[in-house]
PDB file with one MODEL, atoms N, CA, C and O in Angstrom:
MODEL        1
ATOM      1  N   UNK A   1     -11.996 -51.972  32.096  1.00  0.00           N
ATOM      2  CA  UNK A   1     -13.137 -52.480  32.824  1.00  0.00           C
ATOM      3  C   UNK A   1     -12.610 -53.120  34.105  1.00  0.00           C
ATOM      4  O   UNK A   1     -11.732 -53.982  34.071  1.00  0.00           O
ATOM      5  N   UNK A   2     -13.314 -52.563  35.540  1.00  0.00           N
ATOM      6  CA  UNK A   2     -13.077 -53.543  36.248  1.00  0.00           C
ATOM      7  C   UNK A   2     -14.232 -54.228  36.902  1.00  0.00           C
ATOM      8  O   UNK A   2     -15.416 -53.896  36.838  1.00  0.00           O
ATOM      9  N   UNK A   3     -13.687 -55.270  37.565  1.00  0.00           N
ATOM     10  CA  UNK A   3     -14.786 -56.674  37.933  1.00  0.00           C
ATOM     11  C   UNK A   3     -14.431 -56.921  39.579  1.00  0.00           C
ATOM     12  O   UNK A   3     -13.355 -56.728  40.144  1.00  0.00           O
ATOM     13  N   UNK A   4     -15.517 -57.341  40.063  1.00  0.00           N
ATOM     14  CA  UNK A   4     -14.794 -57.690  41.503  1.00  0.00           C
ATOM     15  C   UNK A   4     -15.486 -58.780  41.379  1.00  0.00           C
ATOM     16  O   UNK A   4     -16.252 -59.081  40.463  1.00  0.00           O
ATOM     17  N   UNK A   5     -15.085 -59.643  42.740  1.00  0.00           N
ATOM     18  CA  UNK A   5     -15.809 -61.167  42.870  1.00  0.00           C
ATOM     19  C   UNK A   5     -15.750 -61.299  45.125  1.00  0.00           C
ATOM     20  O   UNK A   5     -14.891 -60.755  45.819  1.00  0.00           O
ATOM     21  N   UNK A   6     -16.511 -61.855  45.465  1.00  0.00           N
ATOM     22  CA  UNK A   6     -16.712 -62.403  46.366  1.00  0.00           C
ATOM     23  C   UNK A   6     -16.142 -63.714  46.430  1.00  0.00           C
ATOM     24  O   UNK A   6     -16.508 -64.390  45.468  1.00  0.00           O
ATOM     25  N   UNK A   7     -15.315 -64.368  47.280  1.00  0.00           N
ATOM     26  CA  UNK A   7     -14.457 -65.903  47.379  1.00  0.00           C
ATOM     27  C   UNK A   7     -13.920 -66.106  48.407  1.00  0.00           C
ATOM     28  O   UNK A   7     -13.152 -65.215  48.771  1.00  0.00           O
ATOM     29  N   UNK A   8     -14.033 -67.027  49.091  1.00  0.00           N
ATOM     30  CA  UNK A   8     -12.820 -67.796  50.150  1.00  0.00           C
ATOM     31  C   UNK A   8     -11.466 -68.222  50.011  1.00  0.00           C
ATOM     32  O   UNK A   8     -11.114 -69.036  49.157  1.00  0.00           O
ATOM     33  N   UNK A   9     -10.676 -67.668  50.862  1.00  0.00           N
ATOM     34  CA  UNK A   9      -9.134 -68.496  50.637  1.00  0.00           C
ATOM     35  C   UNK A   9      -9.157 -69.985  49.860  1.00  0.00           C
ATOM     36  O   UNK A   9      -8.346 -70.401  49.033  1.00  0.00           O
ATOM     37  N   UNK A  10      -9.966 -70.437  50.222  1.00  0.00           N
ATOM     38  CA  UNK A  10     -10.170 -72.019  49.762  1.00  0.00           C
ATOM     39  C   UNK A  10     -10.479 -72.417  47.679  1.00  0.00           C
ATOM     40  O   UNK A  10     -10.099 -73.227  46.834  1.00  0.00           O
ATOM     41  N   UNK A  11     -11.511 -71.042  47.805  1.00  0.00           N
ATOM     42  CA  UNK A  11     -11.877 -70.877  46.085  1.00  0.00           C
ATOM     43  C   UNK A  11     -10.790 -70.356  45.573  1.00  0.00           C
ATOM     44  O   UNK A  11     -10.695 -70.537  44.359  1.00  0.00           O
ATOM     45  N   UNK A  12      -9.682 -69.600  46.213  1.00  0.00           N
ATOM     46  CA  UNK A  12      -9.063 -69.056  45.144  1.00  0.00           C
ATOM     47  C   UNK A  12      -8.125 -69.745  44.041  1.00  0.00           C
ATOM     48  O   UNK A  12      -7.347 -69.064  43.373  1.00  0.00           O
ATOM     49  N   UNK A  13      -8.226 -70.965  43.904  1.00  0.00           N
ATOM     50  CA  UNK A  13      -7.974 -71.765  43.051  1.00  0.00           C
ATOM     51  C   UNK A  13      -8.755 -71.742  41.748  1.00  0.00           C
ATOM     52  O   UNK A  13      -8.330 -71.884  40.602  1.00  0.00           O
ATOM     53  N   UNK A  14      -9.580 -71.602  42.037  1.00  0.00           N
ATOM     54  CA  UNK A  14     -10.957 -71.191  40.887  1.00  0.00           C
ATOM     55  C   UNK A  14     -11.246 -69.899  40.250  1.00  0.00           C
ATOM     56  O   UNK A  14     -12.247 -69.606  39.597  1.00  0.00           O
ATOM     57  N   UNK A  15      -9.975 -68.984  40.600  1.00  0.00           N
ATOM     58  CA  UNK A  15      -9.998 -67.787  39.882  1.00  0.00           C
ATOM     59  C   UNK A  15     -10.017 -67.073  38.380  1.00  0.00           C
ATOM     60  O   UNK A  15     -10.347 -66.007  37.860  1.00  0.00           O
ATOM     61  N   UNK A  16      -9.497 -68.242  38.058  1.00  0.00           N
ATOM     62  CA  UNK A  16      -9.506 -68.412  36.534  1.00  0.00           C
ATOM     63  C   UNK A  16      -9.962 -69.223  35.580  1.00  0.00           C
ATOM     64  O   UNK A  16      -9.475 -69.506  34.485  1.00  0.00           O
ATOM     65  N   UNK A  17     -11.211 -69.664  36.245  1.00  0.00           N
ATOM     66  CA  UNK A  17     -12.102 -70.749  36.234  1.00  0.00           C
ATOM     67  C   UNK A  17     -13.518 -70.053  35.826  1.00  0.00           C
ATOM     68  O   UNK A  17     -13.786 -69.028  36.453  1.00  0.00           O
ATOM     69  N   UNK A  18     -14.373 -70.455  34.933  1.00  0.00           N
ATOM     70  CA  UNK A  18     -15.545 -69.774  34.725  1.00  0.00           C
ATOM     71  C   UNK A  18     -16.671 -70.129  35.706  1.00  0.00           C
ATOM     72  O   UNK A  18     -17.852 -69.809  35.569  1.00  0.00           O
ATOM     73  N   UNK A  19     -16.121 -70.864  36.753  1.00  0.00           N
ATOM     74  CA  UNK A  19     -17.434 -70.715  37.898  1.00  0.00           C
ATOM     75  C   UNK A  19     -17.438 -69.353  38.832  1.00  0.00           C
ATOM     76  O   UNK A  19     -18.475 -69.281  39.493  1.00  0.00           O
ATOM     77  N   UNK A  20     -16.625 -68.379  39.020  1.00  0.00           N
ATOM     78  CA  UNK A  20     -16.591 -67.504  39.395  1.00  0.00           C
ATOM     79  C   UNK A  20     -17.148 -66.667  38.612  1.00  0.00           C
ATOM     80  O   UNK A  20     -17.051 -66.656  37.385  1.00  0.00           O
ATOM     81  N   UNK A  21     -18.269 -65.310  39.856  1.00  0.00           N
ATOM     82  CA  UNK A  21     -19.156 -65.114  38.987  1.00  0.00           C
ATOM     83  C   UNK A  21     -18.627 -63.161  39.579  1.00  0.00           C
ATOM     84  O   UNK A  21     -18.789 -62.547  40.634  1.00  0.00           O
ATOM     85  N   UNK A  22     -18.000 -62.812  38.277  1.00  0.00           N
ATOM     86  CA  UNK A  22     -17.465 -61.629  38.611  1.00  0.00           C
ATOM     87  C   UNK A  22     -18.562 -60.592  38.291  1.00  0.00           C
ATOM     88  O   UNK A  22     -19.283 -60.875  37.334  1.00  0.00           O
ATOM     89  N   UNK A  23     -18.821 -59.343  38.993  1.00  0.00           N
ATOM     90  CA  UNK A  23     -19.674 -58.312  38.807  1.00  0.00           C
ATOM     91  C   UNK A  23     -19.044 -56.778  38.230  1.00  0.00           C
ATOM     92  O   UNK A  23     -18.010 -56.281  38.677  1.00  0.00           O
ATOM     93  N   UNK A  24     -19.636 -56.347  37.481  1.00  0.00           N
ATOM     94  CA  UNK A  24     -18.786 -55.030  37.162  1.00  0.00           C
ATOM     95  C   UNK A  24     -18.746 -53.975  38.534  1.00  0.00           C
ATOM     96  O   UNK A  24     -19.646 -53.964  39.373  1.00  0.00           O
ATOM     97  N   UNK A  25     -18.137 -53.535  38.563  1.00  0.00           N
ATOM     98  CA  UNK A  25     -17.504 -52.118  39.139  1.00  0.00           C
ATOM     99  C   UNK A  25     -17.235 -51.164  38.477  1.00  0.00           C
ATOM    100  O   UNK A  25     -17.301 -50.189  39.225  1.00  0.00           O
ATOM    101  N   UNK A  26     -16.916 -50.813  37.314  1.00  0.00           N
ATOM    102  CA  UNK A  26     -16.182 -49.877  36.886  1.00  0.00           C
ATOM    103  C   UNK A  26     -16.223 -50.172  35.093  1.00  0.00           C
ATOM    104  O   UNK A  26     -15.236 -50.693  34.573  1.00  0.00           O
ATOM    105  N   UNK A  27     -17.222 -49.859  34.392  1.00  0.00           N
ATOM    106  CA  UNK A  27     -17.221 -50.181  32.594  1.00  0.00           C
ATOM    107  C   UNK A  27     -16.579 -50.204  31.930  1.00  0.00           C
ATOM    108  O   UNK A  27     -16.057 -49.154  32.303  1.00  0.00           O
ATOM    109  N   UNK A  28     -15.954 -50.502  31.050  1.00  0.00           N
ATOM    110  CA  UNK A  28     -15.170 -50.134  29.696  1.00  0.00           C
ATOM    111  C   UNK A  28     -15.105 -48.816  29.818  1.00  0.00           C
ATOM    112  O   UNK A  28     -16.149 -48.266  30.170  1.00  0.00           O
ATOM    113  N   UNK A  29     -13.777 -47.871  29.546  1.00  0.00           N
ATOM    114  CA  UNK A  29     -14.053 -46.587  29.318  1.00  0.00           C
ATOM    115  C   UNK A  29     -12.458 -46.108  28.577  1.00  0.00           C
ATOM    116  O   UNK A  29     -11.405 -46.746  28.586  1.00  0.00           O
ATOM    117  N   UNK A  30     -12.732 -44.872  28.014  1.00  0.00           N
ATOM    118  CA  UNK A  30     -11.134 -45.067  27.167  1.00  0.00           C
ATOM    119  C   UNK A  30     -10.457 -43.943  27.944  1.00  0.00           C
ATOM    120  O   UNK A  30     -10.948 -42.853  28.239  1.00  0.00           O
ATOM    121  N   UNK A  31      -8.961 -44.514  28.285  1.00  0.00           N
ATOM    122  CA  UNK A  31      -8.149 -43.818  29.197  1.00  0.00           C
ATOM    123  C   UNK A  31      -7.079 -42.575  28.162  1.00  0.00           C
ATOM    124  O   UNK A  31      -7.315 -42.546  26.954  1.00  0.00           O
ATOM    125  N   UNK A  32      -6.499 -42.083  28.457  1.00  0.00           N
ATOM    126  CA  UNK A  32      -5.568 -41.136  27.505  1.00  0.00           C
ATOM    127  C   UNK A  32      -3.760 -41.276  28.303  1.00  0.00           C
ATOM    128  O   UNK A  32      -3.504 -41.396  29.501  1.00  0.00           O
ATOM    129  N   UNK A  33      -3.237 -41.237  27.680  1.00  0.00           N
ATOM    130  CA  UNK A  33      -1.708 -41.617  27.783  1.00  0.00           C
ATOM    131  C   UNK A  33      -1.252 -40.513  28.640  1.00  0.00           C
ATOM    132  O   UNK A  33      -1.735 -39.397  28.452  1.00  0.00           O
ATOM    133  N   UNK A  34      -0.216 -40.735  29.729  1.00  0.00           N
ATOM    134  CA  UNK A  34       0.667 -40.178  30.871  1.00  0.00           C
ATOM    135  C   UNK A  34      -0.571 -39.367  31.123  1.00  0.00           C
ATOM    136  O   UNK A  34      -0.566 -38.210  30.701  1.00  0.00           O
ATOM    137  N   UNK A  35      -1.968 -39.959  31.955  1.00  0.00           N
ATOM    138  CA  UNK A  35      -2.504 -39.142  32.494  1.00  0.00           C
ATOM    139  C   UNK A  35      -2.940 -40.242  34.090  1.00  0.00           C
ATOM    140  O   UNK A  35      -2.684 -41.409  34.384  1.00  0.00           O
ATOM    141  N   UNK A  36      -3.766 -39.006  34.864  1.00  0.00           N
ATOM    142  CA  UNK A  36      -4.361 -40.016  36.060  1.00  0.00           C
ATOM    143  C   UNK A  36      -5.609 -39.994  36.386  1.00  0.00           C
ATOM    144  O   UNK A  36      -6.331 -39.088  36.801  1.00  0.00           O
ATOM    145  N   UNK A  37      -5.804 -41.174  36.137  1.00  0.00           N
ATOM    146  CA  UNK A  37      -7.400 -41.624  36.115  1.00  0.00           C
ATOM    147  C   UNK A  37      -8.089 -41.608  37.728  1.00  0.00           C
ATOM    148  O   UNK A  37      -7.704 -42.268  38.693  1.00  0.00           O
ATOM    149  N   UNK A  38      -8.981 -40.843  37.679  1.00  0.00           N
ATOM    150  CA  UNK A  38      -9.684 -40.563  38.898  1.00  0.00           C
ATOM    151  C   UNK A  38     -11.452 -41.190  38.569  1.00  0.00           C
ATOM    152  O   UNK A  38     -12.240 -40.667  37.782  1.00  0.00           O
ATOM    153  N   UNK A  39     -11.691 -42.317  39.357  1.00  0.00           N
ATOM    154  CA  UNK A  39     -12.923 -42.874  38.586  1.00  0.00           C
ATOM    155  C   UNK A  39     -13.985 -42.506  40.056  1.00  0.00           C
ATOM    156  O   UNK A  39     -15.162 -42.531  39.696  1.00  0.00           O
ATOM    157  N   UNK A  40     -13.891 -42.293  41.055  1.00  0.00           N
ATOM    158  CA  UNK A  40     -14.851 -42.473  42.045  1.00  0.00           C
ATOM    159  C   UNK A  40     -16.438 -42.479  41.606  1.00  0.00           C
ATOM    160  O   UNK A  40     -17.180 -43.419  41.892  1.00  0.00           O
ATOM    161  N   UNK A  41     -16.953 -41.082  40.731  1.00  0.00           N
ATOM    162  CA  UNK A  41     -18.020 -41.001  40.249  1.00  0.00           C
ATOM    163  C   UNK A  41     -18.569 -42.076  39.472  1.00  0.00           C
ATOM    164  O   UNK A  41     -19.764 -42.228  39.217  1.00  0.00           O
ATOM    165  N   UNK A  42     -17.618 -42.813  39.113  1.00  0.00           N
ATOM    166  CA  UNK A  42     -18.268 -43.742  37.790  1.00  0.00           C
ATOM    167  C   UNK A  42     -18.643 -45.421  38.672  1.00  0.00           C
ATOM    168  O   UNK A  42     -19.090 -46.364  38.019  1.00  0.00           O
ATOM    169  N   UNK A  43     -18.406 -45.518  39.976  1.00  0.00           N
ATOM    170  CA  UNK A  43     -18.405 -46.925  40.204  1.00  0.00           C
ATOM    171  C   UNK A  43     -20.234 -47.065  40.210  1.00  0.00           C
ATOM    172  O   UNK A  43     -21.235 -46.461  40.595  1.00  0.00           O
ATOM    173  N   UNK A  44     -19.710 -48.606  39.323  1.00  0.00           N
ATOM    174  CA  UNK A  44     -21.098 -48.536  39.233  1.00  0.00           C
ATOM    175  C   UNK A  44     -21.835 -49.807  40.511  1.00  0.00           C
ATOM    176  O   UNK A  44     -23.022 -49.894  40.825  1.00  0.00           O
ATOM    177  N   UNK A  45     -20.730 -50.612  41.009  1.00  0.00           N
ATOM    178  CA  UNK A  45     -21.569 -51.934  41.894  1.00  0.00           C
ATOM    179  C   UNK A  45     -20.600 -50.935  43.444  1.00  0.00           C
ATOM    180  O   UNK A  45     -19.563 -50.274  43.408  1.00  0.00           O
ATOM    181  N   UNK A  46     -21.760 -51.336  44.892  1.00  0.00           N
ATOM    182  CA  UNK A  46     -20.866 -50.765  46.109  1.00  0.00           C
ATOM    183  C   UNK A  46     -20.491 -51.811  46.895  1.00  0.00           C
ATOM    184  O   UNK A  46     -19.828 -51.753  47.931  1.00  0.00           O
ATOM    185  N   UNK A  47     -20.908 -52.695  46.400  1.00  0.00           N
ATOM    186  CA  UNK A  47     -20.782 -54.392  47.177  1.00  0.00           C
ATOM    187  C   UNK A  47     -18.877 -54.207  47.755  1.00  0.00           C
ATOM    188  O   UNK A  47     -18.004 -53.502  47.249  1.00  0.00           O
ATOM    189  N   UNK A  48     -18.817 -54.839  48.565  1.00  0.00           N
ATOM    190  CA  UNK A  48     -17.767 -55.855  49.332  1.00  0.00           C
ATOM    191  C   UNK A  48     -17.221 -56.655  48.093  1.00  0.00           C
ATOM    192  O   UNK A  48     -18.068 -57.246  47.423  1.00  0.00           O
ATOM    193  N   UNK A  49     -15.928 -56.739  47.719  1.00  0.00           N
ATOM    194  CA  UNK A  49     -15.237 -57.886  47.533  1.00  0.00           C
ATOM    195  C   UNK A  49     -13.737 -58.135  48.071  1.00  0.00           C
ATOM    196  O   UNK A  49     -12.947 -57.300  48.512  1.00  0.00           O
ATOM    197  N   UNK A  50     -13.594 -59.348  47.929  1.00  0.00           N
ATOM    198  CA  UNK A  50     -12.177 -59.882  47.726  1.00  0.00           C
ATOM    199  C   UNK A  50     -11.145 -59.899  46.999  1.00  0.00           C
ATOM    200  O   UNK A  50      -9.960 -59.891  47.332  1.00  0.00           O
ATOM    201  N   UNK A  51     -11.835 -59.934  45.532  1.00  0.00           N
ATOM    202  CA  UNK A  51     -10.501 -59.467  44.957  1.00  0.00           C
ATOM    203  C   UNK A  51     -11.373 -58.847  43.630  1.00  0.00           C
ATOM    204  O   UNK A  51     -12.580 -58.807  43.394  1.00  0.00           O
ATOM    205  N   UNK A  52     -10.252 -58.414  42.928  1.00  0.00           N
ATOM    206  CA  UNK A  52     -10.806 -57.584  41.877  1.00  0.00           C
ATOM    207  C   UNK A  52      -9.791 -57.955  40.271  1.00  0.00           C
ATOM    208  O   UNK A  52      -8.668 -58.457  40.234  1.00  0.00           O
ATOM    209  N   UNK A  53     -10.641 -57.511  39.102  1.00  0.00           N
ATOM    210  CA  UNK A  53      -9.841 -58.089  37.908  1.00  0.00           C
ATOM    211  C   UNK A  53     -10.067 -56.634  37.159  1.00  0.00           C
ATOM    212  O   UNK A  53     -11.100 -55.964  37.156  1.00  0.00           O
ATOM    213  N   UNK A  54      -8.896 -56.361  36.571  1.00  0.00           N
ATOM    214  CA  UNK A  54      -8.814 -55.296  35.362  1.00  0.00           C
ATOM    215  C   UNK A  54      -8.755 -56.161  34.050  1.00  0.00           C
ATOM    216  O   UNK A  54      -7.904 -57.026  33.848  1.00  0.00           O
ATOM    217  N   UNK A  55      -9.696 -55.844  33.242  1.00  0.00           N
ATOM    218  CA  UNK A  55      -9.513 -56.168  31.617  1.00  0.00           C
ATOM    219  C   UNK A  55      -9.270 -54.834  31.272  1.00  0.00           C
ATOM    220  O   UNK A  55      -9.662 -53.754  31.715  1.00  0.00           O
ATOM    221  N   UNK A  56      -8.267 -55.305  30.057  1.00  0.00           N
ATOM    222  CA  UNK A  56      -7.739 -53.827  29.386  1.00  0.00           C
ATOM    223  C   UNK A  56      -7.723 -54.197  27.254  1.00  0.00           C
ATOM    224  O   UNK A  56      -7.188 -55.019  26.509  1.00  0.00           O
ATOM    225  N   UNK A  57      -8.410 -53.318  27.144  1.00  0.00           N
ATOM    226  CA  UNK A  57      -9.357 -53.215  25.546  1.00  0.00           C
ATOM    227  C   UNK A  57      -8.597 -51.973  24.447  1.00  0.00           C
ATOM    228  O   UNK A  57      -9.223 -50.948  24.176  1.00  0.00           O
ATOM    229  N   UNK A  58      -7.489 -52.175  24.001  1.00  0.00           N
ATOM    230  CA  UNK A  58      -6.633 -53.759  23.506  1.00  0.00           C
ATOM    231  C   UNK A  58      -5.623 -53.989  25.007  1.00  0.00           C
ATOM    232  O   UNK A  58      -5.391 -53.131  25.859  1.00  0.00           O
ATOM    233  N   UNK A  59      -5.239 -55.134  24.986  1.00  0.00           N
ATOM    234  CA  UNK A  59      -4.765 -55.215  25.955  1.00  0.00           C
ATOM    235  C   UNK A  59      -3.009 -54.600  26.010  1.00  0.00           C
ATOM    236  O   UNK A  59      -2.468 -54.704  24.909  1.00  0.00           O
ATOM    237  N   UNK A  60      -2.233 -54.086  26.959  1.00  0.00           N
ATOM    238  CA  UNK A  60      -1.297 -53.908  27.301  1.00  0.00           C
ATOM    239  C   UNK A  60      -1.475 -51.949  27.803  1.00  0.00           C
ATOM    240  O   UNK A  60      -2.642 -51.557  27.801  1.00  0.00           O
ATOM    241  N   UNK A  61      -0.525 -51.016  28.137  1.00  0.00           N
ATOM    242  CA  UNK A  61      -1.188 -49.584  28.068  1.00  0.00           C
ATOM    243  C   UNK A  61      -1.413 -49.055  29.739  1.00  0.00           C
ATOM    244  O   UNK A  61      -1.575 -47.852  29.942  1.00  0.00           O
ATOM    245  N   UNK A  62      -1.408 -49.957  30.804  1.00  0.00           N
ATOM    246  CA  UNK A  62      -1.403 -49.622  31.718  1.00  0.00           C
ATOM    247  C   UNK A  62      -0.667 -49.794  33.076  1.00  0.00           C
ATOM    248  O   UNK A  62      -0.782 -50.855  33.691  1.00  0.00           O
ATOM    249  N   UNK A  63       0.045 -48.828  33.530  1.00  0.00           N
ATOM    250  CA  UNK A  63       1.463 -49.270  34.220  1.00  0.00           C
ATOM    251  C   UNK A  63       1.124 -49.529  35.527  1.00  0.00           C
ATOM    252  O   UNK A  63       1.813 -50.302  36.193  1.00  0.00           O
ATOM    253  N   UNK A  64       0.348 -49.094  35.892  1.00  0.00           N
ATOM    254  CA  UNK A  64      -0.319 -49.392  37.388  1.00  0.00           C
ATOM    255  C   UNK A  64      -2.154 -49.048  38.096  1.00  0.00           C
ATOM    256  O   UNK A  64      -2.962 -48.206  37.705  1.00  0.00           O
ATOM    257  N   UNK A  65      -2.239 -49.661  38.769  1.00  0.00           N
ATOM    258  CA  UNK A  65      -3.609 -49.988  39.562  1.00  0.00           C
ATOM    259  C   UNK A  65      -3.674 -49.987  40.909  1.00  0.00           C
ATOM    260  O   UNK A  65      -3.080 -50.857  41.545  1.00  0.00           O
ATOM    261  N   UNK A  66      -4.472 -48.921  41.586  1.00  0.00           N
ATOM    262  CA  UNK A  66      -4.569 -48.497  43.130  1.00  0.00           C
ATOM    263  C   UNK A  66      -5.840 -49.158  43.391  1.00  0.00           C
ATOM    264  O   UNK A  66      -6.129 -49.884  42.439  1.00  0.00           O
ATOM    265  N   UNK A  67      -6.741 -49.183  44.358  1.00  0.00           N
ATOM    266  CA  UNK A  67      -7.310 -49.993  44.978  1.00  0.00           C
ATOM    267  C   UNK A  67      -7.494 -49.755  46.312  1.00  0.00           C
ATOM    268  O   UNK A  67      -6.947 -50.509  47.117  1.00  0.00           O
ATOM    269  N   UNK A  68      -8.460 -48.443  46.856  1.00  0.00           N
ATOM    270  CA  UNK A  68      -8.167 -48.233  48.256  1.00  0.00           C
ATOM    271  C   UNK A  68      -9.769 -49.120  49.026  1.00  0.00           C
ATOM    272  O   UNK A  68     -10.745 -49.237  48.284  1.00  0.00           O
ATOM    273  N   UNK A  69      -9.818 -49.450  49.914  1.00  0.00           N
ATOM    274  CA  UNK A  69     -10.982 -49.826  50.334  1.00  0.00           C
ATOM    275  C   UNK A  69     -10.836 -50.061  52.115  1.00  0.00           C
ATOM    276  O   UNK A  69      -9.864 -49.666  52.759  1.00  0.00           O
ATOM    277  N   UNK A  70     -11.732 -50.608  52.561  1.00  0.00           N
ATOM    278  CA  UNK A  70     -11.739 -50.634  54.076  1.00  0.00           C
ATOM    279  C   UNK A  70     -11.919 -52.346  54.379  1.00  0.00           C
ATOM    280  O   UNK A  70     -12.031 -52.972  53.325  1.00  0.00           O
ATOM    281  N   UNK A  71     -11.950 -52.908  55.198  1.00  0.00           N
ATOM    282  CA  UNK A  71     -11.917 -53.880  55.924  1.00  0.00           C
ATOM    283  C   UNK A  71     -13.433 -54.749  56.286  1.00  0.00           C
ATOM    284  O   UNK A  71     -13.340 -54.865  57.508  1.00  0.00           O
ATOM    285  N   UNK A  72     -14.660 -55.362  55.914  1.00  0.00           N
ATOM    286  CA  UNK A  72     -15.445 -54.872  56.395  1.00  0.00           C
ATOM    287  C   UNK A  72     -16.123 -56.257  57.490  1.00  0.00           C
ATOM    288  O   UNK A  72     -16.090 -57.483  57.588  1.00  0.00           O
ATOM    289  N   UNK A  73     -16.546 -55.385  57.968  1.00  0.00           N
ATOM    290  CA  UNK A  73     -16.662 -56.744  59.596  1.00  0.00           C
ATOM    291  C   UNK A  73     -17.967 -56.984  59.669  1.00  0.00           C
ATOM    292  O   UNK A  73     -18.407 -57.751  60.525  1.00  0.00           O
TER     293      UNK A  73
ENDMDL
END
């Protein structure tokens, strides 16, 4: 599952704090071993964020996370 959140340099102290109010992006979904996950179709929020959180269900299983996006003004 991933989550994004909206925050200021200033909040990011509060990241791991339950006042941050993270939105899904991307659901629970089950991945398969030495493969590559291509999700574009599945995002489900198009919002802007700052940063973003992977939960992983059981946790450990995933060696890396890309993240392409644009700048937005």
């Amino acid at each position: 599952m991933v989550e994004g959140c909206t925050i200021s340099k200033e909040e990011e102290q509060l990241l791991n704090s339950e006042s941050v109010q993270w939105e899904l992006i991307l659901p629970q979904k089950k991945l398969e071993a030495n493969s590559k996950h291509d999700f574009k179709k599945e995002i489900v929020n198009k919002n802007s964020f700052t940063h973003v959180r992977l939960s992983i269900f059981p946790d450990g299983g995933v060696s890396r996370m890309r993240i392409w996006g644009r700048l937005k003004r």
